[in-house]
PyMOL Python script that loads the backbone (N, CA, C, O; Angstrom):
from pymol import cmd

cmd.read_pdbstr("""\
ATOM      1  N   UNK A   1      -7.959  24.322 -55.113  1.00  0.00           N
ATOM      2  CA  UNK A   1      -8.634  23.309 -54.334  1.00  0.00           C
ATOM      3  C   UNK A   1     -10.099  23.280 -54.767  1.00  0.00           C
ATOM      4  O   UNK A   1     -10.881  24.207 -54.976  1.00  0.00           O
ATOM      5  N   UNK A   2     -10.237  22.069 -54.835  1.00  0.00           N
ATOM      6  CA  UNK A   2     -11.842  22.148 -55.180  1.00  0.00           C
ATOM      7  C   UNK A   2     -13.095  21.675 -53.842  1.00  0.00           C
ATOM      8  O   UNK A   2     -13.361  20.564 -53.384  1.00  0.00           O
ATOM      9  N   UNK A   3     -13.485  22.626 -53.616  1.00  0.00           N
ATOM     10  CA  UNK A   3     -14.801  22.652 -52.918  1.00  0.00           C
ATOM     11  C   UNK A   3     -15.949  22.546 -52.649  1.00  0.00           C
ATOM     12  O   UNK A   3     -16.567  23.586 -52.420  1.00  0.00           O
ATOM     13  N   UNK A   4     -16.676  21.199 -52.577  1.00  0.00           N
ATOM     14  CA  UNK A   4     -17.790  21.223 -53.470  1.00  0.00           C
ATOM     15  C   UNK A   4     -18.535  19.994 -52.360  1.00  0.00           C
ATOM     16  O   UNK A   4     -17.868  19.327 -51.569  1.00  0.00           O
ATOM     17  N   UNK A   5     -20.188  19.882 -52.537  1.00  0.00           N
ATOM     18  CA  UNK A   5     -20.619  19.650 -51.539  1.00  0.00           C
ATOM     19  C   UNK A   5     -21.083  17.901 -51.906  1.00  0.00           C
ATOM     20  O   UNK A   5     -21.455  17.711 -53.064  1.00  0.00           O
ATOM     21  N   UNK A   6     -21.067  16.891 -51.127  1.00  0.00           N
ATOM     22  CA  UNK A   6     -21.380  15.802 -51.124  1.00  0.00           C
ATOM     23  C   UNK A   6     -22.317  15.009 -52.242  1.00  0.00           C
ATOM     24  O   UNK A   6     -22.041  13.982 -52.863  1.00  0.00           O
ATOM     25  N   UNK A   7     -23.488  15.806 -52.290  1.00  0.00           N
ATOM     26  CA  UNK A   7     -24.508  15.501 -53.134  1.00  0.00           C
ATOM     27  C   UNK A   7     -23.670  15.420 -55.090  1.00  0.00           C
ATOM     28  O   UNK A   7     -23.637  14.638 -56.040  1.00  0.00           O
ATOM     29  N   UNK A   8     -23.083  16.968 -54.665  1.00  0.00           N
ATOM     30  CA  UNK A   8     -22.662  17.280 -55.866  1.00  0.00           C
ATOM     31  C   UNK A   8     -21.495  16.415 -56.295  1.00  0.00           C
ATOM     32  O   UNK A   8     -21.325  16.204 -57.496  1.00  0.00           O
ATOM     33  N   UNK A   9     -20.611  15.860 -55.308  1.00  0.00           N
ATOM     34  CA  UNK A   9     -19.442  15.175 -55.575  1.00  0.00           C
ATOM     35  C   UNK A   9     -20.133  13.830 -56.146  1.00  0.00           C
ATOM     36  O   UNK A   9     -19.593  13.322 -57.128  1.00  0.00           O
ATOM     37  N   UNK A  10     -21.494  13.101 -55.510  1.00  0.00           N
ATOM     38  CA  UNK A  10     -21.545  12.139 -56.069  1.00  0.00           C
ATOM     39  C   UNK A  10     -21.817  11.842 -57.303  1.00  0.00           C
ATOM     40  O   UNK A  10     -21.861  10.770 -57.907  1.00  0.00           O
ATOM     41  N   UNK A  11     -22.081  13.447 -57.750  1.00  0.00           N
ATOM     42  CA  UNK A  11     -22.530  13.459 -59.506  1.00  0.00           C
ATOM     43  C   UNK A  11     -21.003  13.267 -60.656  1.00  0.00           C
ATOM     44  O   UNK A  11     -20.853  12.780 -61.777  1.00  0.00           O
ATOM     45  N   UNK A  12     -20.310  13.770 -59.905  1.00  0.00           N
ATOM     46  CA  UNK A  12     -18.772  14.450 -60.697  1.00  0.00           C
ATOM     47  C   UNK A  12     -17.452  13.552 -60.080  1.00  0.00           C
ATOM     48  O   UNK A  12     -16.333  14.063 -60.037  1.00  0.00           O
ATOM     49  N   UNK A  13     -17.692  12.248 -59.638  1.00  0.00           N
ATOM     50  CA  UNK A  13     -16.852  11.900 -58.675  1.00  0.00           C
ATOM     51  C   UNK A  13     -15.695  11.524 -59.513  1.00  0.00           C
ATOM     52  O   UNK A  13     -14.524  11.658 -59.159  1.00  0.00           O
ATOM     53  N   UNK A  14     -16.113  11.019 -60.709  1.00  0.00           N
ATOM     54  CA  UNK A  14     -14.887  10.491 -62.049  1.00  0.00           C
ATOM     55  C   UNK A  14     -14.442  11.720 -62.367  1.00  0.00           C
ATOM     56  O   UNK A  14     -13.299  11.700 -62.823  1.00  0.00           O
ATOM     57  N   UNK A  15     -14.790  12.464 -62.312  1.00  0.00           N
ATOM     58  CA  UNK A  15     -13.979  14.001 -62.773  1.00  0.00           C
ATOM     59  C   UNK A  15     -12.905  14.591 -61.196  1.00  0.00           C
ATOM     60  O   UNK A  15     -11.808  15.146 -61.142  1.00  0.00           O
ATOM     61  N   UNK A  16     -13.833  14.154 -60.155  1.00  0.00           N
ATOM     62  CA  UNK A  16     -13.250  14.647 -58.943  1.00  0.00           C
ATOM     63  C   UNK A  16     -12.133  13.834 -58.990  1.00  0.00           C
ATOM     64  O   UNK A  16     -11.111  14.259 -58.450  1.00  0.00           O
ATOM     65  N   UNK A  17     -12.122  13.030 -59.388  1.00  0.00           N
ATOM     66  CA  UNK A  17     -10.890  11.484 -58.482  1.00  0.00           C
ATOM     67  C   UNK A  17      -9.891  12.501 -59.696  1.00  0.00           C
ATOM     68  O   UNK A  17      -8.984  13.237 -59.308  1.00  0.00           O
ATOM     69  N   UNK A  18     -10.238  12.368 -61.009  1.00  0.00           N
ATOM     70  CA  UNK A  18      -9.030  12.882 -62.301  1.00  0.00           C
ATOM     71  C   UNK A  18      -8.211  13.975 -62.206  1.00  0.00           C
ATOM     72  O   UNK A  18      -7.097  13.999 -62.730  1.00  0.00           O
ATOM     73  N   UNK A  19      -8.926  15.370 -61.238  1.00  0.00           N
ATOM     74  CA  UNK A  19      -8.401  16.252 -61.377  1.00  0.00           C
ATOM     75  C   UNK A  19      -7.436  16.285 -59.858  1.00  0.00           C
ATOM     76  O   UNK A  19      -6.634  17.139 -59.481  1.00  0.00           O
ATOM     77  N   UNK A  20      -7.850  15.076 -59.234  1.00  0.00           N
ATOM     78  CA  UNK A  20      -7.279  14.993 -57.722  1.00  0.00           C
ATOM     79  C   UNK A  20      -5.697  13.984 -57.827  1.00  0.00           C
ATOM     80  O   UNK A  20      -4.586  14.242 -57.363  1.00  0.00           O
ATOM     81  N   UNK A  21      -6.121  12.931 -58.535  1.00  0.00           N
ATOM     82  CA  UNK A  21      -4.990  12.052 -59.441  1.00  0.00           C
ATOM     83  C   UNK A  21      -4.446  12.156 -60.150  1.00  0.00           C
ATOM     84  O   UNK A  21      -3.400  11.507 -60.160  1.00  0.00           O
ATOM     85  N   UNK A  22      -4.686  12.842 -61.000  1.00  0.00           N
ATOM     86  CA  UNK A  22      -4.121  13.557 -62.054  1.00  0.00           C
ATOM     87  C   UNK A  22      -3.718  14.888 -62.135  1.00  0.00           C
ATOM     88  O   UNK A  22      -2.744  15.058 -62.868  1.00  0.00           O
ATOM     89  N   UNK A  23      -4.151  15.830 -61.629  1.00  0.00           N
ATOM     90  CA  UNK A  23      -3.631  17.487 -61.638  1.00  0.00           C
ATOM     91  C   UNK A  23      -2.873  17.732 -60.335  1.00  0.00           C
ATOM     92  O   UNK A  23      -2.107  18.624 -59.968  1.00  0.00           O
ATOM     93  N   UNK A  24      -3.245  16.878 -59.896  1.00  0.00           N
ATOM     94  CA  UNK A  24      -2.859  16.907 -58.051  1.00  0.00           C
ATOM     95  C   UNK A  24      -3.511  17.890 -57.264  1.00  0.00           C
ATOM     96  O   UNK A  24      -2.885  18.478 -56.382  1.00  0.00           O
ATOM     97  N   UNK A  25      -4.933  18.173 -57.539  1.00  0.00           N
ATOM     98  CA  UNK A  25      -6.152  19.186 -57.022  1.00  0.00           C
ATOM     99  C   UNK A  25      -6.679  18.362 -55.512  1.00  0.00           C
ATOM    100  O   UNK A  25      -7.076  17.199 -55.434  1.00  0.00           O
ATOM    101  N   UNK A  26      -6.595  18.966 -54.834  1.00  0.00           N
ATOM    102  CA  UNK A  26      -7.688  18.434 -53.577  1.00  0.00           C
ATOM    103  C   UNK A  26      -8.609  18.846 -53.320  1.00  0.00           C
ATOM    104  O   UNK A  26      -8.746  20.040 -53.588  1.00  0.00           O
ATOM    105  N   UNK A  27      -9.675  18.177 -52.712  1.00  0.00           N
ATOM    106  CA  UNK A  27     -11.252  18.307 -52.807  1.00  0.00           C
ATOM    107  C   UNK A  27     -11.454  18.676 -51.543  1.00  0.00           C
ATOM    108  O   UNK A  27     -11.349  17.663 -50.852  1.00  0.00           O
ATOM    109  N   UNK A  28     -11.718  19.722 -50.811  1.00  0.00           N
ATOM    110  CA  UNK A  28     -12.901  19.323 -49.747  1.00  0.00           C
ATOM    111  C   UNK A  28     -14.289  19.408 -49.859  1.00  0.00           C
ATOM    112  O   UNK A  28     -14.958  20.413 -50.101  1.00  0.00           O
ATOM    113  N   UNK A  29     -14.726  18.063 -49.627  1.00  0.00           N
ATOM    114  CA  UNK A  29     -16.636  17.669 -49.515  1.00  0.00           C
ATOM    115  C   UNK A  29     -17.356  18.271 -48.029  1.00  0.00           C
ATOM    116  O   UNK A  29     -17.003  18.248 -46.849  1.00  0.00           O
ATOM    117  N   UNK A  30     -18.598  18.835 -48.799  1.00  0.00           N
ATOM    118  CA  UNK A  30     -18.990  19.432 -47.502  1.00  0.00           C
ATOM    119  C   UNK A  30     -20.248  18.886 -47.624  1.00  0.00           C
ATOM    120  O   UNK A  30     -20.629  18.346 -48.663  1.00  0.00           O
ATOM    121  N   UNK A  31     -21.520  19.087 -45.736  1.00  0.00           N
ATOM    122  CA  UNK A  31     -22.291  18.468 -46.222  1.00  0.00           C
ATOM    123  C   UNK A  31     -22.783  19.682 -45.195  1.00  0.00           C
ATOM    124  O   UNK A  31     -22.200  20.148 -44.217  1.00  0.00           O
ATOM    125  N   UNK A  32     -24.379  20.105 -45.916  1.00  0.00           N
ATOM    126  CA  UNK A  32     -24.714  21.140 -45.135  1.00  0.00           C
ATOM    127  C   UNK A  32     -23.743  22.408 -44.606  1.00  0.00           C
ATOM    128  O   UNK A  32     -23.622  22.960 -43.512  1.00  0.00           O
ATOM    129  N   UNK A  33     -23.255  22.556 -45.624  1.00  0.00           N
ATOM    130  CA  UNK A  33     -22.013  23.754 -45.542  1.00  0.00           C
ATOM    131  C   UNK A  33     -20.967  23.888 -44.473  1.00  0.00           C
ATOM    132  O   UNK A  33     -20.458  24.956 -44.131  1.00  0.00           O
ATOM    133  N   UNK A  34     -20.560  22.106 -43.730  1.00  0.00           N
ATOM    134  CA  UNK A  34     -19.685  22.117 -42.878  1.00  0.00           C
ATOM    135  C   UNK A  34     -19.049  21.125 -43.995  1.00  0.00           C
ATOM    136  O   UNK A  34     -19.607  20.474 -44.878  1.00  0.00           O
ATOM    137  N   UNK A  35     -17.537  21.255 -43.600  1.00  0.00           N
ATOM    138  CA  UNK A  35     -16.716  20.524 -44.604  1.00  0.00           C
ATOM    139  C   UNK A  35     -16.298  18.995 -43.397  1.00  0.00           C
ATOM    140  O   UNK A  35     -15.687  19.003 -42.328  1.00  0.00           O
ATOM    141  N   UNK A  36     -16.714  18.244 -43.893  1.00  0.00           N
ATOM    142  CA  UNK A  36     -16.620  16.702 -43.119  1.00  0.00           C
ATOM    143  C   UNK A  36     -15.973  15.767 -43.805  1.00  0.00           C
ATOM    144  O   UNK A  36     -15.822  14.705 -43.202  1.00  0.00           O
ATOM    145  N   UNK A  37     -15.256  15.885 -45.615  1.00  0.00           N
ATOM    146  CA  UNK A  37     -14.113  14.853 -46.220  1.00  0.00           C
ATOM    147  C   UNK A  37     -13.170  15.790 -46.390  1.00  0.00           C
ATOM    148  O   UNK A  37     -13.185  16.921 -45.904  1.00  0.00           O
ATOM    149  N   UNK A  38     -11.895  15.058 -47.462  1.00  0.00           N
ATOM    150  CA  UNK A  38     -11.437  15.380 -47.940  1.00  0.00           C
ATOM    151  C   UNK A  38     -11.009  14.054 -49.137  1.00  0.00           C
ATOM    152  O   UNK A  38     -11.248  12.854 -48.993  1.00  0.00           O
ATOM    153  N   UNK A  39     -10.401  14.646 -50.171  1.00  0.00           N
ATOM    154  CA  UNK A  39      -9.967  13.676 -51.419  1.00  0.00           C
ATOM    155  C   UNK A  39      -8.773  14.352 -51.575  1.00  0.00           C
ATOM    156  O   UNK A  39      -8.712  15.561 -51.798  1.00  0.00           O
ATOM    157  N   UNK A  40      -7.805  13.607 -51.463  1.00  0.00           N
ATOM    158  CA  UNK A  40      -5.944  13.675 -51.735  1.00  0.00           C
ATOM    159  C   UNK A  40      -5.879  12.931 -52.682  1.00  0.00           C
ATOM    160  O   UNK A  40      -6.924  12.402 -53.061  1.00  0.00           O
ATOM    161  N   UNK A  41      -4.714  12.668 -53.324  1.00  0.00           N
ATOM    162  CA  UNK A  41      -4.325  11.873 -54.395  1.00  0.00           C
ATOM    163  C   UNK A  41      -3.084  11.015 -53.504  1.00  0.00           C
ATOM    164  O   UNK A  41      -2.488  11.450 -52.519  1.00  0.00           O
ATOM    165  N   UNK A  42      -2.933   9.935 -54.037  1.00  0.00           N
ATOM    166  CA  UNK A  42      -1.722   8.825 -52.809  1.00  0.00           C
ATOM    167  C   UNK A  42      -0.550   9.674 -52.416  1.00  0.00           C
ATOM    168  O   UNK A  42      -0.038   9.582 -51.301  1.00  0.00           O
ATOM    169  N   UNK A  43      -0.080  10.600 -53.451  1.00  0.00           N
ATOM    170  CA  UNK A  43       1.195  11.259 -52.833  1.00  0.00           C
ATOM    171  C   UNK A  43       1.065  12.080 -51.325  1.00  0.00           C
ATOM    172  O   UNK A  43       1.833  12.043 -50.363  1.00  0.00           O
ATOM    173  N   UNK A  44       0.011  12.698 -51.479  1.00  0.00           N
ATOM    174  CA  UNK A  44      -0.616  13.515 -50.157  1.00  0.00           C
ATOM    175  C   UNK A  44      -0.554  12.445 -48.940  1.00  0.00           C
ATOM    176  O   UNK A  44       0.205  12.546 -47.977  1.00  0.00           O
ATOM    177  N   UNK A  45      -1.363  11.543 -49.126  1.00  0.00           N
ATOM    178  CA  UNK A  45      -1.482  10.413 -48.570  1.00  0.00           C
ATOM    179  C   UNK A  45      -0.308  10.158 -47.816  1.00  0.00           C
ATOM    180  O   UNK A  45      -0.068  10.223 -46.611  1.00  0.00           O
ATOM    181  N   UNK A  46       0.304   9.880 -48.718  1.00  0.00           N
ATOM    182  CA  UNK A  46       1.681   8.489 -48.094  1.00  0.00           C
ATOM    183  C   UNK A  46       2.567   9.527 -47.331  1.00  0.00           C
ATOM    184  O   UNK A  46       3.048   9.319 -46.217  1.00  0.00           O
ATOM    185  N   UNK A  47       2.783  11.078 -48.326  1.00  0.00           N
ATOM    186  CA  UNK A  47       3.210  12.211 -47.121  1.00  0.00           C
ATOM    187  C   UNK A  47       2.795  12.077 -45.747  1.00  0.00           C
ATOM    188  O   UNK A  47       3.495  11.698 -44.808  1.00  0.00           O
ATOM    189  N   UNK A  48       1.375  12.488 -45.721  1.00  0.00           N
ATOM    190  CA  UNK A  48       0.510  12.795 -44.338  1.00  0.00           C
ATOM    191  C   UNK A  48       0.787  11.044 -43.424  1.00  0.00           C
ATOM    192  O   UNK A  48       0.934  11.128 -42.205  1.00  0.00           O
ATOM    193  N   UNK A  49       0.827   9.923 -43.917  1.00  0.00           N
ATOM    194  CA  UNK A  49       1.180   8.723 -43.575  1.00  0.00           C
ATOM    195  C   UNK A  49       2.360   8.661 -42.603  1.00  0.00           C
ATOM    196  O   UNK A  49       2.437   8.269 -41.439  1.00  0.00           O
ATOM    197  N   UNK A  50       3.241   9.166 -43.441  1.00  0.00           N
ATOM    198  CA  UNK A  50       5.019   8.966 -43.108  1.00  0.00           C
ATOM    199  C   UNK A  50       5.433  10.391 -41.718  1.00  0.00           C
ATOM    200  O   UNK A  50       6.417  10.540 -40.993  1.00  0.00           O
ATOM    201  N   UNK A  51       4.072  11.241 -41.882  1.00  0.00           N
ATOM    202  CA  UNK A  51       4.248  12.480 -41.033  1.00  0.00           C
ATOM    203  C   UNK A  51       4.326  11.701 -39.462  1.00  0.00           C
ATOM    204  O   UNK A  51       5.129  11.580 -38.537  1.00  0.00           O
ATOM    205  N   UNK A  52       2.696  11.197 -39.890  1.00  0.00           N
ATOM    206  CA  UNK A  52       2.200  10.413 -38.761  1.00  0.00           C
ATOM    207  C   UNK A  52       2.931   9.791 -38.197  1.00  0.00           C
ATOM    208  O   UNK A  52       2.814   9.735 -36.973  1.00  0.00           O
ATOM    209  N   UNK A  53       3.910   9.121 -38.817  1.00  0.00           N
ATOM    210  CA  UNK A  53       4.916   7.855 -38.600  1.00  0.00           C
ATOM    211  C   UNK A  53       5.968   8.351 -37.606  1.00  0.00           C
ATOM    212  O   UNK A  53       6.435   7.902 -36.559  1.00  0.00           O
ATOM    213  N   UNK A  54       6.253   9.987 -38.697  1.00  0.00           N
ATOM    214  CA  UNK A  54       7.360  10.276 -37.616  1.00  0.00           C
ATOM    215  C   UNK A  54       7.250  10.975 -35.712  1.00  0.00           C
ATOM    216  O   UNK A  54       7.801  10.904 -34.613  1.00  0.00           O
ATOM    217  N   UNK A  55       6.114  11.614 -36.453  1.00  0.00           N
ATOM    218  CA  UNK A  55       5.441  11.640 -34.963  1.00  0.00           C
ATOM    219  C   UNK A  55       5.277  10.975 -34.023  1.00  0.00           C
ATOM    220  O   UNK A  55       5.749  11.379 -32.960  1.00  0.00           O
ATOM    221  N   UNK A  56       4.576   9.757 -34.060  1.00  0.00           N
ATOM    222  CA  UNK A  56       4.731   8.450 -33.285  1.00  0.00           C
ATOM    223  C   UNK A  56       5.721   8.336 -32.949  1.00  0.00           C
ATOM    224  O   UNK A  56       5.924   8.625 -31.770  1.00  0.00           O
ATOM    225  N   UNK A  57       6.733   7.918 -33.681  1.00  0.00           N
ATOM    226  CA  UNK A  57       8.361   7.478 -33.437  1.00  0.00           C
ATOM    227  C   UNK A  57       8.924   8.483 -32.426  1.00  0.00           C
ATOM    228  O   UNK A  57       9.548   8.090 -31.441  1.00  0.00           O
ATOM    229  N   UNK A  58       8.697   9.809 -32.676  1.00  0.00           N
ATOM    230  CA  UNK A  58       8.856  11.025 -31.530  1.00  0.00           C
ATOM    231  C   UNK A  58       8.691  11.660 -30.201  1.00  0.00           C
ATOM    232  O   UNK A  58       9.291  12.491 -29.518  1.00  0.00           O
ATOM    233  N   UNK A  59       7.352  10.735 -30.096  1.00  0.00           N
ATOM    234  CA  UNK A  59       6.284  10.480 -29.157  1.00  0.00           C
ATOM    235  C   UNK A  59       7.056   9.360 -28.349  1.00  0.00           C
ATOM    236  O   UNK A  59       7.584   9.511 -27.247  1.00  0.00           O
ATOM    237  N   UNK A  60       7.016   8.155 -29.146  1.00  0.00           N
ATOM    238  CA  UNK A  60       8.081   6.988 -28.238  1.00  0.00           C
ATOM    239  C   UNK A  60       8.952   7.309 -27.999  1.00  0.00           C
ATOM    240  O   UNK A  60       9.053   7.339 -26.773  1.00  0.00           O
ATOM    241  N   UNK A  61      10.101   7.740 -28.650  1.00  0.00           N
ATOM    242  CA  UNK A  61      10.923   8.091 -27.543  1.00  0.00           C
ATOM    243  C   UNK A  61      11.198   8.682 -26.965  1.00  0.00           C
ATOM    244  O   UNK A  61      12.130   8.508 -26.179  1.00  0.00           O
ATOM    245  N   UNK A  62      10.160  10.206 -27.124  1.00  0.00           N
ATOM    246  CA  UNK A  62      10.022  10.541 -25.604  1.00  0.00           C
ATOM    247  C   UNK A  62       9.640  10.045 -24.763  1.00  0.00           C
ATOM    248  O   UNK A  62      10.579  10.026 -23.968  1.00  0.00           O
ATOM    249  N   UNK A  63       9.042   9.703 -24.450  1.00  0.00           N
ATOM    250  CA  UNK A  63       8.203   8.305 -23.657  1.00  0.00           C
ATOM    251  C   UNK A  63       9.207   7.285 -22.871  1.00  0.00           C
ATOM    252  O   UNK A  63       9.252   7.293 -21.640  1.00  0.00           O
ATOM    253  N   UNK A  64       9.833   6.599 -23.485  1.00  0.00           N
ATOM    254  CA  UNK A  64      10.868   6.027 -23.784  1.00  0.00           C
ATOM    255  C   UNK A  64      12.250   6.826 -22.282  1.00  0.00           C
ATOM    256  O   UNK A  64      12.553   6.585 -21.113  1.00  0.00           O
ATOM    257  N   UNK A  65      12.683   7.919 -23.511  1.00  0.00           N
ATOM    258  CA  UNK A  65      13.075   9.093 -22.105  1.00  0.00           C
ATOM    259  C   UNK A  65      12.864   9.198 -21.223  1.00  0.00           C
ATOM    260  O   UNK A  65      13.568   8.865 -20.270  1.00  0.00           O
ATOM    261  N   UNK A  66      11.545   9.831 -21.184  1.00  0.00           N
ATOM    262  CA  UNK A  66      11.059  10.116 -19.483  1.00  0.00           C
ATOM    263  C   UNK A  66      10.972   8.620 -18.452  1.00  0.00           C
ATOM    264  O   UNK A  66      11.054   8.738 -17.230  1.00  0.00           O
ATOM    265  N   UNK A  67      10.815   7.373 -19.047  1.00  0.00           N
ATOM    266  CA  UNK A  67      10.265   6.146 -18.218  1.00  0.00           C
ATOM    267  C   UNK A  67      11.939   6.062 -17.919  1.00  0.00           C
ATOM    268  O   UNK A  67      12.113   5.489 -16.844  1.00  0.00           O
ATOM    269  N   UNK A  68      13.373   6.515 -18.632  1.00  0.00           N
ATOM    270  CA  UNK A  68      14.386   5.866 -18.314  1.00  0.00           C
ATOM    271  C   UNK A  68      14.914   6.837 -16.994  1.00  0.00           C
ATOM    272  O   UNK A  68      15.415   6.374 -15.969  1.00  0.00           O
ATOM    273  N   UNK A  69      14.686   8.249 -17.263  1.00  0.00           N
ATOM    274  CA  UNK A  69      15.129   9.482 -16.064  1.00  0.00           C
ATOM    275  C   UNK A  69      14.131   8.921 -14.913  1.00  0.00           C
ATOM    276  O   UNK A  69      14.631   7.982 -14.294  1.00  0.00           O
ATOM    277  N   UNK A  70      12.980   9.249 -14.542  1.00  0.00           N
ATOM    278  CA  UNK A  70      12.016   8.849 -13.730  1.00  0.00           C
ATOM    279  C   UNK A  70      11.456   7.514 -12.976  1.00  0.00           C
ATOM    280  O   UNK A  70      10.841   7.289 -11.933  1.00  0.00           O
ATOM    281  N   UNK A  71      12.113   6.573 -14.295  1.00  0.00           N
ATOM    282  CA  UNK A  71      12.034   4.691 -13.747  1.00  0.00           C
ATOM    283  C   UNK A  71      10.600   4.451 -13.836  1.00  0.00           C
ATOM    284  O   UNK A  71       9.723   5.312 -13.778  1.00  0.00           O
ATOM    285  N   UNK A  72      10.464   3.323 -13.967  1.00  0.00           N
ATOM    286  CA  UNK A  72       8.972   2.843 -13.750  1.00  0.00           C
ATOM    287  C   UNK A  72       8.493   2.254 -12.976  1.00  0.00           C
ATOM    288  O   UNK A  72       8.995   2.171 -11.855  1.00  0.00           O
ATOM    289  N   UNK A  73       7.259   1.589 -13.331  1.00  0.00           N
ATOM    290  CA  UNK A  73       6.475   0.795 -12.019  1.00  0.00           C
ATOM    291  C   UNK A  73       5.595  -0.331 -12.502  1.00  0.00           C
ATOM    292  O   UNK A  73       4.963  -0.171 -13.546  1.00  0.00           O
ATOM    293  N   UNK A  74       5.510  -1.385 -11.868  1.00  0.00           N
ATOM    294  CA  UNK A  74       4.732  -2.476 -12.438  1.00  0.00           C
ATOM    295  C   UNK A  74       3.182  -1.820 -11.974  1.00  0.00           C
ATOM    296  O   UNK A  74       3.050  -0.922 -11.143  1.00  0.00           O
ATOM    297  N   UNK A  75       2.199  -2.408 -12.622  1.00  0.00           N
ATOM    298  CA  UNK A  75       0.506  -2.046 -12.794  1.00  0.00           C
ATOM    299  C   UNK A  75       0.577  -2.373 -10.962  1.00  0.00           C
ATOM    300  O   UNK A  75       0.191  -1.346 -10.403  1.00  0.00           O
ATOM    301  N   UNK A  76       0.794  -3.020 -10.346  1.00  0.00           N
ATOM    302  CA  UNK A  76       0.366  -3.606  -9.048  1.00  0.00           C
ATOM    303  C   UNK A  76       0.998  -2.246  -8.229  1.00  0.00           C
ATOM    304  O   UNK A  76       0.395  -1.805  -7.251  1.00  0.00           O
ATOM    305  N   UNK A  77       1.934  -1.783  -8.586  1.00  0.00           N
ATOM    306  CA  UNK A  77       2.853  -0.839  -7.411  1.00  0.00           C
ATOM    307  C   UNK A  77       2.140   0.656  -8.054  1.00  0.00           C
ATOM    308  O   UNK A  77       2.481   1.620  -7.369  1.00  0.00           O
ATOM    309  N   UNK A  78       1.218   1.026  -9.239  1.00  0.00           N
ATOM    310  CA  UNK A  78      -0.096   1.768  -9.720  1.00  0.00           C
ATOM    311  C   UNK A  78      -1.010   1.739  -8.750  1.00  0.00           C
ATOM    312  O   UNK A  78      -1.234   2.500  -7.809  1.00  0.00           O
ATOM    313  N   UNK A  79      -1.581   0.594  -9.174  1.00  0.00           N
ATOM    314  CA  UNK A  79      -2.318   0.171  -7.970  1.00  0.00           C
ATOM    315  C   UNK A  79      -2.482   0.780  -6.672  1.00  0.00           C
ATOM    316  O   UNK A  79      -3.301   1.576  -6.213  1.00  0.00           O
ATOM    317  N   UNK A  80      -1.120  -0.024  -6.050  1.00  0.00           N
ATOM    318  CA  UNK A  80      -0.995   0.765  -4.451  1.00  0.00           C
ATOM    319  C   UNK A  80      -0.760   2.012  -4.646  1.00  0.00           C
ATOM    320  O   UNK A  80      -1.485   2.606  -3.847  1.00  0.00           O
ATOM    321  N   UNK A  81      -0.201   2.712  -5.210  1.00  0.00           N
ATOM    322  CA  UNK A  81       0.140   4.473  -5.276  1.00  0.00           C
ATOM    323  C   UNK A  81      -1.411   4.810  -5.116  1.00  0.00           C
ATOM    324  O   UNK A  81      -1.662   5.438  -4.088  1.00  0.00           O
ATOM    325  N   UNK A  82      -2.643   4.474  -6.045  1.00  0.00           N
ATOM    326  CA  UNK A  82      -3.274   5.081  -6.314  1.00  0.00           C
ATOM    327  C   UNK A  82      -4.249   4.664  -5.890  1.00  0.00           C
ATOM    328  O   UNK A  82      -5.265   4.783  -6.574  1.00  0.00           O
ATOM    329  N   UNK A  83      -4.325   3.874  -4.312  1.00  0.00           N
ATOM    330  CA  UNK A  83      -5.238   3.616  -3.237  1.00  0.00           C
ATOM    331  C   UNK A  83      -6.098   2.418  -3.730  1.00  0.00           C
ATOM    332  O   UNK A  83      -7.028   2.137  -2.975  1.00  0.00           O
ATOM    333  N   UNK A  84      -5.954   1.554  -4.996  1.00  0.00           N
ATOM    334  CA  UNK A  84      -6.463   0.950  -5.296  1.00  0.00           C
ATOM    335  C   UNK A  84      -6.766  -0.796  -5.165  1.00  0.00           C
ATOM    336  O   UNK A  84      -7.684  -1.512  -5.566  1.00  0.00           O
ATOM    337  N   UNK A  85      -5.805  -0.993  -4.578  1.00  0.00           N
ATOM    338  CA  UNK A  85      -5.798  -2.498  -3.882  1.00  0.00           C
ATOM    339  C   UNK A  85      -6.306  -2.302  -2.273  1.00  0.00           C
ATOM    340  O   UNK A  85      -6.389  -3.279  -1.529  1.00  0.00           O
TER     341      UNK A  85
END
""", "prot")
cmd.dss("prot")
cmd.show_as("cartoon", "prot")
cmd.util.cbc("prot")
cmd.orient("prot")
């Protein structure tokens, strides 16, 4: 992994992108010795993308679940539960 700090990345960035796109190396950019980027190459990407994806999808239907065991409620019958009308 390459580690290297902002200033410096903006000197080496055609070398950074090559060895990140091409070797499949990842960068973390730091600034003031806290690390605040990162540089993946698209495969990383579209991985970490499709992770996300499935998560969500996981998330809904749990969601999904619990609203069908428990039932729901229109915003107005919120409302009254929660002293608000």
């Amino acid at each position: 992994m390459i580690d290297i700090s902002v200033s410096e990345a903006r000197k080496d960035i055609s070398e950074i992108v090559n060895r990140v796109g091409y070797a499949g190396e990842r960068a973390v950019l730091r600034r003031h010795g806290r690390e605040v980027a990162a540089v993946v190459g698209i495969v990383d990407l579209v991985l970490l993308e499709t992770l996300e994806q499935q998560f969500d999808i996981e998330s809904l239907r749990s969601a999904l679940g619990s609203a069908l065991e428990q039932g729901t409620t229109t915003l107005d019958g919120l409302r009254r539960e929660m002293g608000l009308v």
